[in-house]
Each structure stands twice: as structure tokens, then as C-alpha cells.
C-alpha angles and dihedrals in degrees: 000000000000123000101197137029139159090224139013126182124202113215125030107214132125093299095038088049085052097039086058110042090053098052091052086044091051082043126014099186093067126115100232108187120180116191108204123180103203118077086232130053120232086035096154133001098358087063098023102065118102097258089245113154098212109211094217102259099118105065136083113257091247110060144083095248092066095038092059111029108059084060092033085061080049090045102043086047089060100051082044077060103044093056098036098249118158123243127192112233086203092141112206130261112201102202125192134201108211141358099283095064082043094066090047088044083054086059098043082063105039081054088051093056094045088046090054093241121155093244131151126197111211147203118243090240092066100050092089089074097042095045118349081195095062140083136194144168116263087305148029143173132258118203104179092184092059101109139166129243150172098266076194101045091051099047076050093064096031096062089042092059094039079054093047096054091049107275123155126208125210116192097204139107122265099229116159132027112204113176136345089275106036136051126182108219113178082004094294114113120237119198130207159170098218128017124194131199116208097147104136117201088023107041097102095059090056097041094058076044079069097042090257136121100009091158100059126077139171134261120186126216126185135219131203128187139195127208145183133180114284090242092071094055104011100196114192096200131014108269115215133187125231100267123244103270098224106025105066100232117107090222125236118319134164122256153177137249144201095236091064088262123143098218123197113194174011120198118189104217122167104251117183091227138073086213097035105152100138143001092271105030124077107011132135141165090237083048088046098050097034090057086037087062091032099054083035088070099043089057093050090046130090096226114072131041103238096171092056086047098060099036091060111031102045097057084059086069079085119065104225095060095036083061087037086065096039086052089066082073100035114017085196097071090073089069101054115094122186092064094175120203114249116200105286127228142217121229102198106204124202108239126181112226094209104056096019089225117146107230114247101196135045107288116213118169124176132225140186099308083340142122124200129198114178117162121030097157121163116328079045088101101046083043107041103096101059087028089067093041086061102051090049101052100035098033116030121008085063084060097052 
């Protein structure tokens, strides 16, 4: 185990991997360590997300979301070429059912042309040639950039290039801070200049190790898919929903995968546990009460509709209404049997407990010779590549 090193980097998922590779890139003498506690990389959200490219067309302007996931799609095309791994050009169709959703599919589009993003809104009529399958209300919306990949492929190559330019990777547990310049981690101290936390569903719990970020917590969601072999419902595109316009989930959508699946999902449903997957699998009394207090807060603020949340999310826990609602975007879906479960995933949103308000954006604090990085949600993968290389350069490299 190192002694020493200028930056390590807990969590090697998708954002640690890119953190990492661009500050040996910027400066290749430097001693880049990143700690990682699962035996494989890519263990929760990195290799759990759906492997959907966004195009850029969701977020605000001005957020960090929109600055850095219309090039990461641009970016992550080009690693996928780099190591040969395939990507699906599907494009996305967001579809809506009255006028209501109209109106918000209006906006969507009027954000993707201020975002800069390749996007076409598009009269009924011409769906047909777009998805047969699918159905909308007088409009919908064309993004030609949305694609498919391999979340796993990609955190492959990631972690091969990050190698290659002199990385190390230590499987351990990051246990103990000590100081603003040592961890002990498996009871051996590690000493550095810079320290970064990209540790996803935990990284609250190191950043408050540091003194930042008290205010913030995590509550999981998560979120279950069906599938069934594209031959059964050969979609052409991806077919979206208008989003909800206040809860920051994008509802469930059909999508495409890699492995020649036709995928309906994901709910968003409130789980106790980080590492939530099953009944009997993640949960613990300090994840209970920290979501308890966490989804405590949401109820008593003014930002988010909990009520609608729940309403909606926890009935897709059965089947049959999780494909009713699928059926909204694509009526065909109601006559396939033999929906089979994929692996489920947690999104682990950011919430602040004082104002009970779920973060939106990506959320990175500093501390004393620290970088934070607490909240990467979707678009976190599209996005991660220039994300990193922000963080690198703009964070951490002007501390070193």
C-alpha cells in the first residue's frame, strides 16, 4: 500500500476514473491514487445507469449539468470509439398526452436551443417516421444525438486509460480521516496534498468526515426495470415522457440496450438503504434514519410534491401498472407477456435537510486540501468526462 501520494480519489466510478485520468494527463508526474471499496469497479450507480447517452436538453442553462453534458455525449462517443465499444445512434422521442404536457414539451425545447443542443419539435403526423410504436399528443420532440452504450464497457476503458497514464488502484475502505493531509484507510496511514471525494452514495458521509457539507444528506430511490427482447417490441428510437415539472426524475420511458433488450423503466421509488437492491439486501438502522430525516424534510418543505411522488412511484412496484404506464408512450406494450426484471439501480439524490429541497445540479464543495463532489446524478454519466476535467483543472490541480 502507498504512503504517500499528491491526489487520491475515493470511489472509482465513472467521475473518480475521470477525475483521475485528466489530472495525470494535465500532469503526468503526479502520484494519482484512487481508493475504491468494492472488489469491482463500476459496483452501483457508474455500471447501473441505463447506458443512455442525454443529449443536454433537460437542464437549466445555468447549470453544470447543461455546460458539461451536451460535449460529455461528444466525449463519451469518442472513448466508445477508442475501445471499440458499440454505441447505439437510436436518437429519443419525448412524447406528451395533453396540453398540459404540450406546453412543458414547448419548454423542453425552447432549453435545448438555448443549451445548444441538436433538437426538433415536431408535428403528430410525422411520428410515424420517427416510432410507429409510439403515440403523442399534436407534438413531440426529436433529439437525433440521444444514443445507447455499455455503463460497464466504458468504466472498462475508463479505468484502462486512467492505468496507462500511471494511475494506481487501492480496493480498501476508506475508514478513518485524520488530518487534512492523512487518511487510514485498513488501519495504514496515507498521506496527500489533495484529497477528492467521488464516492457517490457515501460521499456525504466523507465529506461531513472533512467538516463540509453538514447540511446535505442522501435519499435513495430506486429504480426497477423490465425488459423483453427487442424482437417483441422492435423500437426503432427511445421514447421519453414529458418530465414531471417540479421532482427531478425524467419518469419511466422505454429504452434500448446493448444486449438486444427493449427496457421499460425506471421507477423512483423512496428505499431506506444506499445500497438498497432487494428486501433483504442494503439496509441498515444509520440508512434508515438518515432517509427517514431526509424524506422527513422533504414532506415538511415547500419545493418538491411528495404526495405525487408517492402516489405515483410506489404502485410501479407491480408489474402490471409499471407496463400500464409505459403503455401512455407506446399502447403496444400492454400486449407483451414474459417482462422479465433487469438488475435494479439507486439513484442516490442529494437532499438539503434544511430546506428539504432535492439538488438539481451537480453539487462540488470544497474543503481544507478537499474536493467534494456530492451529487453526479443522471446526466453524471453523459457528463462525466469533461465533468472530471473540470474538476481537475478548476478544483484541484490550482491547490496542488
Amino acid at each position: 500500500m502507498p504512503t504517500k501520494c499528491d491526489v487520491l480519489i475515493a470511489g472509482g466510478g465513472v467521475v473518480g476514473l475521470a477525475v483521475g485520468k485528466e489530472l495525470l494527463v494535465s500532469n503526468p508526474r503526479l502520484k494519482v491514487v484512487i481508493v475504491e471499496k468494492e472488489r469491482a469497479l463500476g459496483s452501483h450507480a457508474s455500471g447501473r445507469n441505463s447506458g443512455v447517452l442525454h443529449a443536454g436538453f433537460y437542464y437549466s442553462p445555468d447549470s453544470l449539468k447543461a455546460k458539461f453534458c451536451r460535449e460529455g455525449n461528444s466525449e463519451l462517443r469518442q472513448l466508445c470509439k477508442r475501445h471499440n465499444i458499440p454505441v447505439l445512434n437510436t436518437g429519443k422521442i419525448v412524447v406528451a398526452k395533453n396540453t398540459t404536457e404540450l406546453k412543458e414539451l414547448e419548454k423542453l425545447y425552447l432549453r435545448g436551443q438555448q443549451n445548444e443542443v441538436k433538437i426538433e419539435l415536431l408535428e403528430a403526423k410525422e411520428l410515424r417516421d420517427f416510432e410507429p410504436f409510439a403515440r403523442t399528443y399534436e407534438r413531440f420532440l426529436w433529439s437525433p444525438t440521444t444514443g445507447v452504450s455499455d455503463p460497464y464497457a466504458v468504466i472498462g476503458a475508463l479505468s484502462k486509460e486512467f492505468i496507462d497514464s500511471g494511475g494506481i488502484f487501492l480496493s480498501a475502505t476508506l475508514l478513518e480521516v485524520q488530518s487534512d493531509e492523512k487518511v487510514t484507510i485498513n488501519g495504514d496511514v496515507i498521506e496527500y496534498r489533495h484529497f477528492v471525494n467521488c464516492a457517490g452514495t457515501q460521499s456525504d458521509r466523507i465529506a461531513q468526515k472533512f467538516n463540509v457539507g453538514n447540511s446535505f444528506t442522501m435519499m435513495p430511490f430506486m429504480g426497477v426495470y423490465k425488459s423483453v427482447p427487442h424482437s417483441q417490441l422492435p423500437l426503432r428510437t427511445l421514447i421519453y415522457p414529458v418530465p414531471h415539472p417540479i421532482n427531478p426524475f425524467l419518469g419511466v420511458h422505454f429504452t434500448l440496450t446493448i444486449d438486444g433488450q427493449t427496457k421499460i423503466g425506471p421507477t423512483a421509488i423512496p428505499v431506506l438503504g444506499r445500497e438498497n437492491y432487494s428486501i433483504s439486501q442494503g439496509i441498515s438502522v444509520r440508512d434508515s434514519i438518515e432517509t427517514l430525516k431526509g424524506f422527513k424534510s422533504m414532506v415538511l418543505g415547500e419545493t418538491h410534491d411528495v404526495s405525487s411522488l408517492l402516489s405515483t412511484e410506489l404502485p410501479k412496484l407491480w408489474k402490471k401498472i409499471l407496463i400500464s404506464e409505459a403503455s401512455a408512450l407506446a399502447p403496444s406494450a400492454r400486449k407483451i407477456k414474459g417482462w422479465k426484471s433487469r438488475p435494479p439501480g439507486i439513484r442516490a439524490q442529494l437532499i438539503d435537510t434544511d430546506s428539504g429541497q432535492l439538488q438539481q445540479d451537480f453539487v462540488v464543495l470544497p474543503g481544507s486540501k478537499s474536493t467534494h463532489v456530492l451529487n453526479a446524478v443522471s446526466p453524471g454519466w453523459t457528463s462525466a468526462i469533461p465533468f472530471g476535467r473540470w474538476i481537475a483543472r478548476e478544483k484541484v490541480l490550482p491547490e496542488l
